[in-house]
N, C-alpha and C positions, 0 to 999 in steps of 0.2 A: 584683578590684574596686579597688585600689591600685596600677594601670598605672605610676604615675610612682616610687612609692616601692619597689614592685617591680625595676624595670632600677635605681634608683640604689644598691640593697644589692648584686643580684647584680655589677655594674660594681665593688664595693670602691670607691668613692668616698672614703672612707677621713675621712680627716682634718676635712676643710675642702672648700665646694663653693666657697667665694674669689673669684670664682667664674671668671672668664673673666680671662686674663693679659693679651691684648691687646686693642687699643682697638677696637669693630665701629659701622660708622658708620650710619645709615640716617635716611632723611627723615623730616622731620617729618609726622604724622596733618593731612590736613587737615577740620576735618569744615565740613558734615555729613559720618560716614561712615556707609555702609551695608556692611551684613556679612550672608551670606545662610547661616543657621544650621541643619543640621537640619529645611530645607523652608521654613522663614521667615523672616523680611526684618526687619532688627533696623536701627534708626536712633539713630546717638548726636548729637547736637550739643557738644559736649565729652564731654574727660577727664571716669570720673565720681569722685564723690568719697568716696562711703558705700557702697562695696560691700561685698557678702555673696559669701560663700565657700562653697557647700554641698557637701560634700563634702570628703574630707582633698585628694584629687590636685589641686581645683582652687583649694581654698587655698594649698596649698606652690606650684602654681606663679606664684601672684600673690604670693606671698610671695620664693619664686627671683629675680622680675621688682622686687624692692624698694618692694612696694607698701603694705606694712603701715601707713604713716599712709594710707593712700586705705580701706584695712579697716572699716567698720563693724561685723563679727563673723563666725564663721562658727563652722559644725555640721557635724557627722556624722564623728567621726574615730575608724575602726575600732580605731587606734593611735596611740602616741606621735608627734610630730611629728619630723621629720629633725631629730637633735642641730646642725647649722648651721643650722637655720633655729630654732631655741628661744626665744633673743632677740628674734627680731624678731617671732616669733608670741604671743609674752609682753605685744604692746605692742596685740595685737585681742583683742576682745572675744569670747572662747566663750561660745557659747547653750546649746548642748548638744552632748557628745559622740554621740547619738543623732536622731534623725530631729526636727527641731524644727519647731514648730506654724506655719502663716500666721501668725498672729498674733505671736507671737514674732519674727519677721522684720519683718514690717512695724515695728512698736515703735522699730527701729534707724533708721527714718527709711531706707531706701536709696535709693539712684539709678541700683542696676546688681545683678544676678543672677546670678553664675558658677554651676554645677551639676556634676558630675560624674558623675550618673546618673540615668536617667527613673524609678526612684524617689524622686526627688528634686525632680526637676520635668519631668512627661510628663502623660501624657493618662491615667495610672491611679494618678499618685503622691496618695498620701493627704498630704503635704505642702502642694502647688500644682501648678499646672499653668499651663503658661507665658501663656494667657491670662490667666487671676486676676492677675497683673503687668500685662501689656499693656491693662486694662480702669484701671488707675492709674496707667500711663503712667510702670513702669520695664520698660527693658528686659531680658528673661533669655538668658542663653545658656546651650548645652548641649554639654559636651565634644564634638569630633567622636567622638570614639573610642567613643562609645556611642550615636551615631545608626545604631539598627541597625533589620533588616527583619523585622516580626514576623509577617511569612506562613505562614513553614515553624515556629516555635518560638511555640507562642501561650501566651509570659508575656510582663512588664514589659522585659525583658532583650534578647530579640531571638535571631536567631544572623548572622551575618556567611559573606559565600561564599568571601572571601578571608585569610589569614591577617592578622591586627591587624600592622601594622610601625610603625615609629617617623615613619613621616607623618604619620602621625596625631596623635602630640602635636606632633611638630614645626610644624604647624597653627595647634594649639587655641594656644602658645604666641604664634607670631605675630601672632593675631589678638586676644589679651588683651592684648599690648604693643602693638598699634596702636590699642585701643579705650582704653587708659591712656595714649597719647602717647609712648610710651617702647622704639619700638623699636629702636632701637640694641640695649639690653637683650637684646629678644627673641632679637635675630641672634644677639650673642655667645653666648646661653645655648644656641639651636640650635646654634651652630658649634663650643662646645662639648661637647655630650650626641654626635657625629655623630665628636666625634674620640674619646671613652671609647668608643663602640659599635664604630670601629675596632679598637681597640686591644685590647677584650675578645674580638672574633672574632679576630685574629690569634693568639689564645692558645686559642682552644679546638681541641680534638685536631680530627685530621684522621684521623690511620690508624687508630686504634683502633675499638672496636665501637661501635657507634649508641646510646645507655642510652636505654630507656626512662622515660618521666616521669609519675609524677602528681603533681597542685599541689591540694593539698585546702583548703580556704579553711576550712569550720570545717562542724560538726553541731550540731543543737538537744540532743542525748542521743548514746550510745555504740547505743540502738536504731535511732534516727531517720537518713534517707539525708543521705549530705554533698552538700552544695555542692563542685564541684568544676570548674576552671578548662576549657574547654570547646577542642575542636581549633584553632579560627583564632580564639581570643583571644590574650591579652597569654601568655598560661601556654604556648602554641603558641611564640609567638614564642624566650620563653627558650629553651624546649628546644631551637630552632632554633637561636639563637646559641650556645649549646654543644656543638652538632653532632648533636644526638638528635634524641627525636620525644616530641608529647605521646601518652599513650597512650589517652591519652580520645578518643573518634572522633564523639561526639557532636557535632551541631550547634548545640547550643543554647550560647547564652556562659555560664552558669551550671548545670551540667545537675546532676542530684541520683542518686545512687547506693545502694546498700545496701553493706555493707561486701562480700559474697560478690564480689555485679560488680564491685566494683573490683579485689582478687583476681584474679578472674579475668582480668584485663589483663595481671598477670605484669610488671606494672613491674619498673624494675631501681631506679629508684629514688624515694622517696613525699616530696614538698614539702609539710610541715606550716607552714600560717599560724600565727605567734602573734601573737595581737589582745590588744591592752589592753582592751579594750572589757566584756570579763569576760558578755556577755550569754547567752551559752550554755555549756551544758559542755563541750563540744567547742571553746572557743576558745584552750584552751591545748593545746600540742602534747602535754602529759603523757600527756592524755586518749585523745589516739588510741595512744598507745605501750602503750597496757595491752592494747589489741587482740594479735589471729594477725596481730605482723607481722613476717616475715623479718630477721635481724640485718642493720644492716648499709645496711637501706636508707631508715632515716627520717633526712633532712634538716630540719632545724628551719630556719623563714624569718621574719624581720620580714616582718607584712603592713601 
């Protein structure tokens, strides 16, 4: 559920995202623009100025794009915010680290809708739904990376047929920096994320054995089935760039387990989410390590 903050831990980004060394040039927005978003047709007549962030991934990356005076607030952050981006996230308004109400939104006065999941803003999120904006004449967008097809998976979540890759954000980024006027930004920050993805597959093994992966994202209880990173999501994709496979086969982007079935996959190696977020028991990695689980193989991960 933290596509962006996910590739930027496993990448060692390390220090400082700085963020791009050389100058990346691109025209100016001219609007009106239209942007065709997840089935719908979104019109801005200017840069906006009070946008809302829902979601961690699609704040930081309005935040990456230096937009925090254009911020009016934003919500839903599983976790701490990227250590470079602190300051600048210091200076918008948090609503809630948790699912925050229409009402509460609206309040901020906004002029623009970032989202980073249809729980957030879809057609079942108890939040809004991208109409309830468009009936007050702001408009919302919705990450591509979670415009999915809920035919075969029937939750809020979707499943996807092909593996999630870094189009995807590479996308949602350029089309937030052309709806803010600032894509110069955009470029450099794609031109930058496109040369750490090089550089990190250049380094993952080649001859060695394939490891299997699971990416557990969290559980309600040590009873209750986890949430767990699904084949052709973001959690696919890692194990891809490290030369493995996800070992989850499931279609669904979010799919839920029992501790036995996941076991039974024989992973070689178990990605534990740790969430600040503190809302379940299962959100700290501690939690799963008290389990039957093989030495050796639990990896702790900022989610």
């Amino acid at each position: 559920m933290t596509r962006l903050k996910t590739l930027l831990a496993i990448a060692c980004l390390g220090t400082s995202l700085g963020f791009v060394s050389s100058a990346t040039y691109a025209a100016s927005t001219q609007y009106p623009l239209i942007i065709e978003n997840c089935g719908a047709t979104i019109s801005f007549e200017k840069a906006p100025e009070r946008a809302i962030g829902l979601g961690q991934n699609s704040a930081e990356i309005m935040l990456l794009l230096g937009l925090e005076n254009k911020m009016a607030g934003t919500a839903f952050w599983p976790s701490k915010v990227l250590p470079a981006l602190a300051d600048a996230n210091a200076k918008v308004k948090l609503l809630t680290v948790e699912f925050p109400t229409f009402e509460s939104i609206l309040a901020q006065n906004p002029d623009f809708i970032a989202a980073a999941l249809p729980s957030l803003l879809g057609p079942t999120s108890k939040v809004a739904k991208r109409e309830d904006f468009e009936k007050i004449g702001i408009p919302a967008y919705l990450s591509p990376s979670t415009c999915l097809n809920t035919d075969k998976v029937k939750d809020q979540y979707g499943s996807r047929d092909e593996l999630w890759n870094m189009e995807l954000l590479y996308k949602e980024i350029d089309e937030l920096s052309k709806i803010f006027d600032v894509a110069d930004r955009g470029q450099a920050l794609i031109a930058d994320f496109k040369k750490r993805e090089a550089t990190l597959r250049s380094h993952a093994p080649k001859d060695s054995k394939q490891l299997s992966y699971i990416f557990w994202f969290s559980s309600q209880s040590p009873s209750a089935d986890a949430y767990l990173g699904g084949k052709n999501g973001a959690s696919g994709f890692i194990a891809d760039v490290l030369g493995g496979r996800n070992a989850i086969t499931a279609d669904a982007e979010w799919p839920t387990l029992g501790w036995e079935s996941i076991i039974a996959t024989n992973p070689d190696v178990i990605v534990v989410a740790n969430l600040d977020r503190n809302r379940w028991e299962l959100d700290k990695p501690e939690g799963v390590g008290t389990r039957s689980v093989p030495t050796g193989t639990l990896r702790q991960h900022e989610a």
